[in-house]
N, CA and C of each residue as an Amber inpcrd file, in Angstrom:
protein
   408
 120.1000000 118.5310000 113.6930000 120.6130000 117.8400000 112.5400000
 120.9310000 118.8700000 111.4670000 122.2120000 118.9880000 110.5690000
 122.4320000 119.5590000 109.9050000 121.5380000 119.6080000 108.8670000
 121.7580000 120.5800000 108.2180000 120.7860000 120.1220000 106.5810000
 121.8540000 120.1950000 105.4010000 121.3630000 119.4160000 104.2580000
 122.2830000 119.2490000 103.3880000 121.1810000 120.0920000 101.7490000
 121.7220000 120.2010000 100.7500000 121.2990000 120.7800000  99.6980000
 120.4570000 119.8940000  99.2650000 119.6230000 119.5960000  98.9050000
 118.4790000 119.1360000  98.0750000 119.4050000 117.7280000  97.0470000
 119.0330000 116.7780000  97.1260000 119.5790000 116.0910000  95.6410000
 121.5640000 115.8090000  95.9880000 121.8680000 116.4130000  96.9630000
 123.4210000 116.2350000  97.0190000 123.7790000 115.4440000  97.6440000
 125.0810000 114.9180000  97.3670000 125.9670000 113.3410000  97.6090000
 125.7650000 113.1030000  99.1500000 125.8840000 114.3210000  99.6950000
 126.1430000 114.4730000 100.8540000 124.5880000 113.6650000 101.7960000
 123.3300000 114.2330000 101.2220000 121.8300000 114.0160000 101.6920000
 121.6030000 112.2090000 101.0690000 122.4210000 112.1220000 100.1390000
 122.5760000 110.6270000 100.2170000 123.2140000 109.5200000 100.6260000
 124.3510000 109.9250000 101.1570000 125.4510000 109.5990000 101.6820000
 124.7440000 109.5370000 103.1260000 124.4140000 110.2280000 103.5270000
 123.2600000 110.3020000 105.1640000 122.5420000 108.8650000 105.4000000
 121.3150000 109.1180000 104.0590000 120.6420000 107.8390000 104.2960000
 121.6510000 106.3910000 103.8970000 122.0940000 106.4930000 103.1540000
 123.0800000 105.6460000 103.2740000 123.5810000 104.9260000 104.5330000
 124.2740000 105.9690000 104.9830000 124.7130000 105.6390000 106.8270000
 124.0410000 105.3430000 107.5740000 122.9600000 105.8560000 107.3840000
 121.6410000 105.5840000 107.9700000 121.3710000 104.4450000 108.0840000
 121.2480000 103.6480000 107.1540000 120.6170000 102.4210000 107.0520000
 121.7970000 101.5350000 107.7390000 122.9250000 101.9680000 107.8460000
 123.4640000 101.0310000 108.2550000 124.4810000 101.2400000 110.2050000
 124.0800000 102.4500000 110.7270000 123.5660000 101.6660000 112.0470000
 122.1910000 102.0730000 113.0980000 121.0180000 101.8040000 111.1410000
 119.6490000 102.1290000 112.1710000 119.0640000 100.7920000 112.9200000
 120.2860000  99.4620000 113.3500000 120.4940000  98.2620000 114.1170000
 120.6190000  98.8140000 115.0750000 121.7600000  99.8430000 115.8310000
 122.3410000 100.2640000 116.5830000 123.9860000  99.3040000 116.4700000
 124.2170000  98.9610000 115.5980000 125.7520000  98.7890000 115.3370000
 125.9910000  98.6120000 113.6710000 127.0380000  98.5880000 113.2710000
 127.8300000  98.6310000 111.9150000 128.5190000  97.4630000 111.6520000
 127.6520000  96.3640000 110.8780000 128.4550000  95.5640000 110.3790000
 128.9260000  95.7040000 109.1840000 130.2880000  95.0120000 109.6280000
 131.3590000  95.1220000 108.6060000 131.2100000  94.5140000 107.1220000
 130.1900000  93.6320000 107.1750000 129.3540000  93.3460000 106.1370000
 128.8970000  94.0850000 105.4000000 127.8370000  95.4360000 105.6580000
 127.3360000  96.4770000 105.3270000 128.3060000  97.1020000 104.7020000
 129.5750000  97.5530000 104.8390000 130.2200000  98.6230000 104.7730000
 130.6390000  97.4500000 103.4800000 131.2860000  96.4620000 103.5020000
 131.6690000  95.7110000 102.5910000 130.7310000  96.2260000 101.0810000
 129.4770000  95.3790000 101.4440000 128.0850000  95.8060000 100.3890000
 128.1250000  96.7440000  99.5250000 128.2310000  97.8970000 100.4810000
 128.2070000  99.3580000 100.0900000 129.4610000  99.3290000  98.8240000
 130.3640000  98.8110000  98.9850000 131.2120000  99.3320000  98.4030000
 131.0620000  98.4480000  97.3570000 130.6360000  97.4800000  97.3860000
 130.5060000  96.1500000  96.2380000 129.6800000  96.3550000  95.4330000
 128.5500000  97.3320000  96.0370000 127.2910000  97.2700000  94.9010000
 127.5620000  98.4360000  94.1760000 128.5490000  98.9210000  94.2740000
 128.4840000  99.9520000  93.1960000 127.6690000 101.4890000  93.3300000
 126.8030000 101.6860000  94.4810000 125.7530000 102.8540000  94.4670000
 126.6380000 104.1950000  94.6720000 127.7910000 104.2040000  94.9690000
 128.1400000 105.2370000  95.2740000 128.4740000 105.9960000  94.1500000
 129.3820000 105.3370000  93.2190000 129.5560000 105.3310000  92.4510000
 128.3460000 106.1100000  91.2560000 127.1700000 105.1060000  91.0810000
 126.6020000 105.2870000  90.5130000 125.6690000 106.7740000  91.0760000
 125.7100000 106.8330000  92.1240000 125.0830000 108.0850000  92.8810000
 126.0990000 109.3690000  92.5290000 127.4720000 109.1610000  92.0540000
 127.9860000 110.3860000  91.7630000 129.3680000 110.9310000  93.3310000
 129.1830000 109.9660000  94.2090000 129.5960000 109.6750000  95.3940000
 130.8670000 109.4610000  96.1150000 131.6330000 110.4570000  96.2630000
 133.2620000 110.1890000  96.3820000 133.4360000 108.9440000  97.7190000
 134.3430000 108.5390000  97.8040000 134.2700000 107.5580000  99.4180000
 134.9240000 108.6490000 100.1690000 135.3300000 109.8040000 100.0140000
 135.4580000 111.0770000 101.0630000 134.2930000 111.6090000 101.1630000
 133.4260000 111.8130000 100.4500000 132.0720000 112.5620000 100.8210000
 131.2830000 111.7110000 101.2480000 131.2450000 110.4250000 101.2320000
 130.6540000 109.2580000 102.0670000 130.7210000 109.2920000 103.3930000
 132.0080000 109.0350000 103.5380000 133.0300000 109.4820000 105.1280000
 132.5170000 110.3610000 105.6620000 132.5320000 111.5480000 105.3100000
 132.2210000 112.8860000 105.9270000 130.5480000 112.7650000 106.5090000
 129.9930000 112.7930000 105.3870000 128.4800000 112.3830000 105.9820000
 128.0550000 111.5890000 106.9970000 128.3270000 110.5530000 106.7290000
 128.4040000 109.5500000 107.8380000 128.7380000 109.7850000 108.9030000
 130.4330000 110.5230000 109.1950000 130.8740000 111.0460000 110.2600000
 129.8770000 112.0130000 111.0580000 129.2220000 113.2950000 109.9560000
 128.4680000 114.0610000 110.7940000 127.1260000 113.5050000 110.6990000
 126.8850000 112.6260000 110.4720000 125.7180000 111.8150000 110.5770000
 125.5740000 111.7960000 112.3940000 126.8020000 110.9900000 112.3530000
 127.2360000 110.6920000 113.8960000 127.6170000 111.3720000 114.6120000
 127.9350000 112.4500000 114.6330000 127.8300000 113.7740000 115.3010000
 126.8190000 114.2450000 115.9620000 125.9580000 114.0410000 114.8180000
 124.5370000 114.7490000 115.3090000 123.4690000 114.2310000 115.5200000
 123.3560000 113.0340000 115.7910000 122.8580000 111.8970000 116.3560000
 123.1770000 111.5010000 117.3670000 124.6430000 111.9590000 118.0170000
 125.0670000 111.9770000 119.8020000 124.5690000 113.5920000 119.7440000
 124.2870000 114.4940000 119.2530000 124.4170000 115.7700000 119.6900000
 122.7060000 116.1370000 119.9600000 121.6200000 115.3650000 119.1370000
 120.3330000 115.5450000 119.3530000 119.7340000 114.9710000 119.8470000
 120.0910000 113.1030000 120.1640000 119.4430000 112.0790000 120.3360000
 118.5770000 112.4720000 121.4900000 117.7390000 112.0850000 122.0630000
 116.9280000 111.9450000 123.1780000 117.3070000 110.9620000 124.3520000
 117.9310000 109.8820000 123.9810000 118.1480000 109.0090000 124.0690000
 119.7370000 108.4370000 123.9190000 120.6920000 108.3270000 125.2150000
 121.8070000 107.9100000 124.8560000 122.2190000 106.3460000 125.6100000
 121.2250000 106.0340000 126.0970000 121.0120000 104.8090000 127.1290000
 122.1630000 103.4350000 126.1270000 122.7750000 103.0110000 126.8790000
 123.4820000 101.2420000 126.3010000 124.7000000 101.9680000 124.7940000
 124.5150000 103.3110000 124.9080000 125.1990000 103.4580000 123.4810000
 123.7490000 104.0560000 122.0290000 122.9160000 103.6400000 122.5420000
 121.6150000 103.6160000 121.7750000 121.4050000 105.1590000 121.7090000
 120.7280000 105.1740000 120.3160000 120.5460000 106.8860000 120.4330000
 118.9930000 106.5210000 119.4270000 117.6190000 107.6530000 120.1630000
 116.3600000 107.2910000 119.4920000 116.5990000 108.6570000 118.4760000
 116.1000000 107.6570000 116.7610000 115.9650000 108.8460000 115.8670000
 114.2210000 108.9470000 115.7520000 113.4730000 110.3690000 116.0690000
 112.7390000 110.4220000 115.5340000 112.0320000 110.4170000 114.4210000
 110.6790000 110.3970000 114.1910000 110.1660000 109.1970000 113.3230000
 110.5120000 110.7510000 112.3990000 110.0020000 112.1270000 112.3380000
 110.0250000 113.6830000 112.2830000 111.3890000 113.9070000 111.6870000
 112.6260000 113.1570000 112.1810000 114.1420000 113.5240000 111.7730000
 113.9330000 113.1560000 110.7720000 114.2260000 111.4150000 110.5590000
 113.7440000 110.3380000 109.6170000 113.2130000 111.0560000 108.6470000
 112.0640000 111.4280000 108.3970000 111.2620000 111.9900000 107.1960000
 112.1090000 113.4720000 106.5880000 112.8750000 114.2810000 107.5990000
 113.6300000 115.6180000 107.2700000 114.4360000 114.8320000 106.4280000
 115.5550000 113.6850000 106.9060000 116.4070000 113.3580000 106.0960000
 116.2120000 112.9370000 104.4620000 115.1820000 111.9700000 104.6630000
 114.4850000 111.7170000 103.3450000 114.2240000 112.9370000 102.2560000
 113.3270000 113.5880000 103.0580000 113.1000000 114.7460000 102.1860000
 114.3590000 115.6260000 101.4620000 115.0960000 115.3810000 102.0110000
 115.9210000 116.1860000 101.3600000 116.8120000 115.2230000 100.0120000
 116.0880000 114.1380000  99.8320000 116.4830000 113.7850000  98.4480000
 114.9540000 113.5960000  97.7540000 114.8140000 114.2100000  96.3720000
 113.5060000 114.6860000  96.0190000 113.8830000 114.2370000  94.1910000
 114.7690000 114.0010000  93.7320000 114.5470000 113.2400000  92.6000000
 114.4310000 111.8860000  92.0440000 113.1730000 111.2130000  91.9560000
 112.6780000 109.9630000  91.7770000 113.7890000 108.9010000  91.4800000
 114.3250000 109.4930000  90.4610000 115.5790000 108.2960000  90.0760000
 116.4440000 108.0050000  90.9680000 116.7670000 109.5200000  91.5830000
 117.7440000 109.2440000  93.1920000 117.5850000 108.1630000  94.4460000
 116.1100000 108.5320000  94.4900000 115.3550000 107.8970000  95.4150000
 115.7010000 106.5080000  95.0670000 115.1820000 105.7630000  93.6670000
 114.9160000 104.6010000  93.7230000 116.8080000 104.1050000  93.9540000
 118.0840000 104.7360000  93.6220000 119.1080000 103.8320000  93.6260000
 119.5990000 104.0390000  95.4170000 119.0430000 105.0170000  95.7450000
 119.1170000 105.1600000  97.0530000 118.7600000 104.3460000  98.2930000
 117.3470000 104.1870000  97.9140000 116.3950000 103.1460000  98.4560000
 117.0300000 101.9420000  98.0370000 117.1750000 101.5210000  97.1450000
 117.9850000 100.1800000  96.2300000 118.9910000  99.8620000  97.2140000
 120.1170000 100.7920000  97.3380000 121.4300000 100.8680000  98.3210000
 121.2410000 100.5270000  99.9600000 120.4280000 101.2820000 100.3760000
 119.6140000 100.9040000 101.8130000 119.1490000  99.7390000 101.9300000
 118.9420000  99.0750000 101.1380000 117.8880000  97.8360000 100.8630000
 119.0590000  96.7100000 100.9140000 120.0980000  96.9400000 100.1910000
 121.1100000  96.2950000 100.0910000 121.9590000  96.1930000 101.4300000
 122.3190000  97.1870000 101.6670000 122.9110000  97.1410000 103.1230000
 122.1770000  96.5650000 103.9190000 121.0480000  96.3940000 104.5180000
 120.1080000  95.9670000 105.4930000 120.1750000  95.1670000 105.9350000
 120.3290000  94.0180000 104.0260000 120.2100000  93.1890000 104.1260000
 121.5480000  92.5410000 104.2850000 122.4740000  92.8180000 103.9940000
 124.3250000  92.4100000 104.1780000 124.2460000  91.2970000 105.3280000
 123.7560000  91.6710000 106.6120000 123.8120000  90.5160000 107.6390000
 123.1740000  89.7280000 107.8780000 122.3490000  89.2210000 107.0350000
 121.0750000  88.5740000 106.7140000 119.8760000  88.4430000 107.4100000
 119.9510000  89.4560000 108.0360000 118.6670000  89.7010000 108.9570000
 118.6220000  91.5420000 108.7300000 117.0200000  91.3740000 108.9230000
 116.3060000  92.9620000 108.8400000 116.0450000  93.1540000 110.2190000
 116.5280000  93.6040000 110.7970000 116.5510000  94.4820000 112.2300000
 115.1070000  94.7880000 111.9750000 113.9680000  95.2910000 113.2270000
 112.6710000  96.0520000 113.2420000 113.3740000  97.5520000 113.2840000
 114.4070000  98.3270000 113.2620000 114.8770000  99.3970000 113.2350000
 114.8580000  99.8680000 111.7290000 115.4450000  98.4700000 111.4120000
 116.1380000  99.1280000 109.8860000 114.6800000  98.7490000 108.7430000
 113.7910000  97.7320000 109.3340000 112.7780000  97.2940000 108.6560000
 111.7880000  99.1770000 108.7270000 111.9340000  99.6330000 109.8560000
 111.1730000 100.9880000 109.9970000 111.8330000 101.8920000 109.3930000
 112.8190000 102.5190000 108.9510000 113.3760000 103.3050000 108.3100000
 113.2830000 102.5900000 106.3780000 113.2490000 101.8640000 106.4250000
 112.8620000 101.7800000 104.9340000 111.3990000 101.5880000 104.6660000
 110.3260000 101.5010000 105.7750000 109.0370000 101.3820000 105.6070000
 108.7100000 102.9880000 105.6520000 109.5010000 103.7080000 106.1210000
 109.6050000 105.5080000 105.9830000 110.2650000 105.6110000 105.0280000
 110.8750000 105.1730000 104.5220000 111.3140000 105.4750000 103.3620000
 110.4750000 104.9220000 101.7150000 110.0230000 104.3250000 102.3090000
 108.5970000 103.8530000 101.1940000 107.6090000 104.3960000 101.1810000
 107.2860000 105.2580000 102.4800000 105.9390000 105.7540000 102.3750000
 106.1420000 107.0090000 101.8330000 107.2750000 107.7130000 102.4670000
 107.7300000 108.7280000 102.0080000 107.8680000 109.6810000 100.5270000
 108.9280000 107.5970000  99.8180000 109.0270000 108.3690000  98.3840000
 107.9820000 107.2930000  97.0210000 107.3000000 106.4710000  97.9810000
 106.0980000 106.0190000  96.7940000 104.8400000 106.0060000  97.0060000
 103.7880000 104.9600000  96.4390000 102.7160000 105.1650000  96.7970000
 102.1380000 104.2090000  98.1920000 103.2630000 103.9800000  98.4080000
 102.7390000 102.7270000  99.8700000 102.0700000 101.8150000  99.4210000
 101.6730000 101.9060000  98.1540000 101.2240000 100.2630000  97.5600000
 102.5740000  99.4300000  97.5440000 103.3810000  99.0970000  97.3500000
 104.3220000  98.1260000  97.3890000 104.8210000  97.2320000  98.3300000
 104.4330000  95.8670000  98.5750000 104.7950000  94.9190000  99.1270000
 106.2910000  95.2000000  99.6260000 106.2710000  95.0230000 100.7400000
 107.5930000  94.9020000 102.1050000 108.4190000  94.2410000 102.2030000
 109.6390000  93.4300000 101.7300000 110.2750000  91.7390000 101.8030000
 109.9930000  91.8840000 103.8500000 109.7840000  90.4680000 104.1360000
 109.7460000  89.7670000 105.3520000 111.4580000  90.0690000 105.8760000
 111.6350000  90.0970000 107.1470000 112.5010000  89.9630000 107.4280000
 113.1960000  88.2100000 107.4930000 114.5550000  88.6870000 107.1310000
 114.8410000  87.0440000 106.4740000 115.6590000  86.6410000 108.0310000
């Protein structure tokens, strides 16, 4: 997996993508969301540097996976936490997390994929005291 700079569009733009095919597909819903709620924007976020990320998101997720079975590719739990880490300013985090949260939810169901990548992403950037929404 590539690495991106600390705090940059690019390391957010990742989880971003992330969240939306840690289902194992991309609804068109999601992508809708994304663009409706404004985070990119507010993240500082071109929709070319979105693109790009995403793209090598997917690059390197066929290029490392363990796992290429049905189309399916397994992200480790170890990647997961690299990606995170590499956004490290609180305020980032929370519109980031906010954005992920939003997408997830676009198809009105929380996948156990996407429910685990934001439960890593909670433990990650708070105190793990905070209540979980149910999958709807």
């Amino acid at each position: 997996m590539r690495n991106y700079p600390t705090d940059s569009p690019k390391a957010m733009s990742r989880l971003l993508a992330l969240a939306m095919i840690a289902d194992g597909r991309l609804a068109p819903q999601e992508l809708k969301t994304l663009h409706r709620s404004g985070v990119l924007e507010v993240l500082g976020v071109s929709e070319d540097t979105f693109d790009d990320a995403a793209g090598e998101l997917t690059q390197d997720l066929l290029t490392h996976s363990t796992n290429h079975a049905a189309g399916m590719v397994d992200i480790e739990p170890a990647t997961i936490d690299a990606l995170l880490d590499e956004v490290q300013d609180p305020a980032l985090r929370a519109l980031v997390l906010k954005g992920m949260l939003e997408i997830v939810r676009a198809d009105q169901m929380i996948d156990h994929r996407e429910r685990r990548l934001l439960r890593r992403a909670l433990a990650a950037w708070g105190d793990g005291s905070e209540p979980f929404p149910a999958a709807a």
